[in-house]
C-alpha positions as CSV (number, residue, x, y, z in Angstrom):
1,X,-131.5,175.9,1.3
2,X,-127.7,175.8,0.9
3,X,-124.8,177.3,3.0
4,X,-121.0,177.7,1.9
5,X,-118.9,176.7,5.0
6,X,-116.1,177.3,3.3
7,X,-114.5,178.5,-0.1
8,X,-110.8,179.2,-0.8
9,X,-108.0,178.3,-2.8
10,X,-105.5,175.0,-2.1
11,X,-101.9,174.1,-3.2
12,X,-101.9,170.5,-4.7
13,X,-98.9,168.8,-4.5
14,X,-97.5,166.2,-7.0
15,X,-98.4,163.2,-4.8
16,X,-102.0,164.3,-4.6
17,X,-104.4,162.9,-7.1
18,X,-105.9,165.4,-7.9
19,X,-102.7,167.2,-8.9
20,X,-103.0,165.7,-12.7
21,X,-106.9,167.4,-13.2
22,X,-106.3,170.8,-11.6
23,X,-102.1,171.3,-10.9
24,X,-100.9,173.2,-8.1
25,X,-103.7,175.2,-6.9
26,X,-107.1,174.3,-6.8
27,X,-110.8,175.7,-5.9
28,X,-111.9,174.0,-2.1
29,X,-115.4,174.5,-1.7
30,X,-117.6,173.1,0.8
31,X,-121.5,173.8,1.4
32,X,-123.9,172.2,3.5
33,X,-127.4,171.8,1.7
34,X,-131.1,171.8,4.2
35,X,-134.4,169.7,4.2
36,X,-136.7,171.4,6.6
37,X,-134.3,173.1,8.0
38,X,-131.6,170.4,8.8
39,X,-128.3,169.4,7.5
40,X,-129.0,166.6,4.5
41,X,-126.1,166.7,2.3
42,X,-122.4,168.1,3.2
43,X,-120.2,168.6,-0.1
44,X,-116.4,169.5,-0.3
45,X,-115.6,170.5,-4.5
46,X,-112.8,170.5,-5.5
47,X,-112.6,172.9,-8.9
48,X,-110.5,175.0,-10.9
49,X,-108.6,177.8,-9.4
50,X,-110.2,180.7,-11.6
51,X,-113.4,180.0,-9.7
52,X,-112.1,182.4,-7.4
53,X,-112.7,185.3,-9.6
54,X,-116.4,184.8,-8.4
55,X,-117.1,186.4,-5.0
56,X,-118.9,183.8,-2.2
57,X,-121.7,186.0,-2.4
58,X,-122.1,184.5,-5.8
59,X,-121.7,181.1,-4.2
60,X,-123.9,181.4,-1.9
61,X,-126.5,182.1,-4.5
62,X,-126.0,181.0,-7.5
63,X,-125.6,177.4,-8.7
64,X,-122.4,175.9,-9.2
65,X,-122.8,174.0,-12.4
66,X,-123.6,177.4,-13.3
67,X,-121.0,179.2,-12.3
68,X,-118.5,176.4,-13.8
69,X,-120.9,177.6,-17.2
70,X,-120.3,181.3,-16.8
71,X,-116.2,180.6,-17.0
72,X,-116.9,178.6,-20.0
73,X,-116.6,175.1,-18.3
74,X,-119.4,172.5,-20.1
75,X,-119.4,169.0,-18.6
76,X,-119.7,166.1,-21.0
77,X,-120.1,163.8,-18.9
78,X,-120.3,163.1,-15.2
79,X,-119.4,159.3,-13.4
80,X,-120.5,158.9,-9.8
81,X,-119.6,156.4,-7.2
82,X,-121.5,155.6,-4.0
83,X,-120.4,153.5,-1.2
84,X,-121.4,152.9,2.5
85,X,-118.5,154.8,5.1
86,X,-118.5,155.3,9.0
87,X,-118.9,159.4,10.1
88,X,-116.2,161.4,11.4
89,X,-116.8,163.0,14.2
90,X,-116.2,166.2,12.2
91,X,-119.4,164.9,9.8
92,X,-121.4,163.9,12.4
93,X,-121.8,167.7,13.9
94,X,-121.6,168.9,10.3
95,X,-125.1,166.5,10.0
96,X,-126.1,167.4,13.2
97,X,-126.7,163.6,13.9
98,X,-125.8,160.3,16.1
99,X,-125.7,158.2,13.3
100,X,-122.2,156.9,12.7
101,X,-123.1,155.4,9.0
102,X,-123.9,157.3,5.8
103,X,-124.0,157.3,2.2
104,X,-121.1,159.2,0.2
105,X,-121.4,159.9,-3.2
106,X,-118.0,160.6,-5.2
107,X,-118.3,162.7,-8.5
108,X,-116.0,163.2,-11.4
109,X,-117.3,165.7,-13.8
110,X,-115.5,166.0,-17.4
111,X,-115.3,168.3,-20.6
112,X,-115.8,166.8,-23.8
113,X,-112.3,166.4,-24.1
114,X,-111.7,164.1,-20.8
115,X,-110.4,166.4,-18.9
116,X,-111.8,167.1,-15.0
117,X,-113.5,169.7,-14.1
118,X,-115.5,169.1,-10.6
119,X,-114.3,166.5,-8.3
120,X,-116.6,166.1,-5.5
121,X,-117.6,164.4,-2.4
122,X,-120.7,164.1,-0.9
123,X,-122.2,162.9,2.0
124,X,-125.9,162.4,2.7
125,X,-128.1,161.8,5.9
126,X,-130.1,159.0,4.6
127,X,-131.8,158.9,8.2
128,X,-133.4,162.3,7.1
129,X,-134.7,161.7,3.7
130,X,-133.8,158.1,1.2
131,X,-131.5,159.4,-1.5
132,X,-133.7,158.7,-4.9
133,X,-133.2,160.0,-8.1
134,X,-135.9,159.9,-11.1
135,X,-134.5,160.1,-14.8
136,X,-136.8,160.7,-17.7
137,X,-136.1,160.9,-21.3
């Protein structure tokens, strides 16, 4: 199961990153995804500022790839990055766990045209479940 923790709209200043891919204001999303009931993955988006029109009901159920479809946003192409960091204290009771080392997962989704639509950061318990991924053709 998922759960938004939080969902609301940012000012981006020059200096951040980010500021060239979304401009001042941005969608800041963050959700908390379940295995059996405990906290596996914790995700902050960050995401264009019209996908505020939705209401966090529709968050809450829908996907968000799906959503970033429904405003007319189609990713081309997607480039991850994963890399070994220590917990925050803030993560570790977001994960509900001891462990002070995890697995982040950094995501920069595109249009066709190179320009970025999802930028995301994710970080998994690994001590709960391996993170695996199957691809067939």
């Amino acid at each position: 199961r998922k759960e938004t923790i939080e969902l609301r709209k940012i000012t981006l200043k020059k200096e951040n990153p980010l500021f060239s891919a979304f401009g001042t204001t941005a969608t800041y999303f963050k959700r908390l995804y379940y295995l059996d009931e405990k906290p596996y993955i914790y995700f902050i988006h960050y995401l264009p500022s019209d996908l505020l029109d939705f209401k966090r009901k529709e968050f809450d159920q829908e996907s968000l790839y799906r959503l970033l479809m429904q405003k007319g946003y189609l990713i081309d192409s997607f480039s991850d990055d994963f890399s070994a960091i220590f917990l925050s204290k803030e993560e570790q009771e977001m994960l509900n766990t001891s462990s002070t080392i995890a697995i982040k997962r950094t995501r920069q989704s595109k249009s066709i045209h190179g320009e970025m639509i999802e930028y995301s950061e994710a970080i998994y318990e690994t001590n709960l479940h391996t993170y695996h991924i199957d691809y067939e053709t």
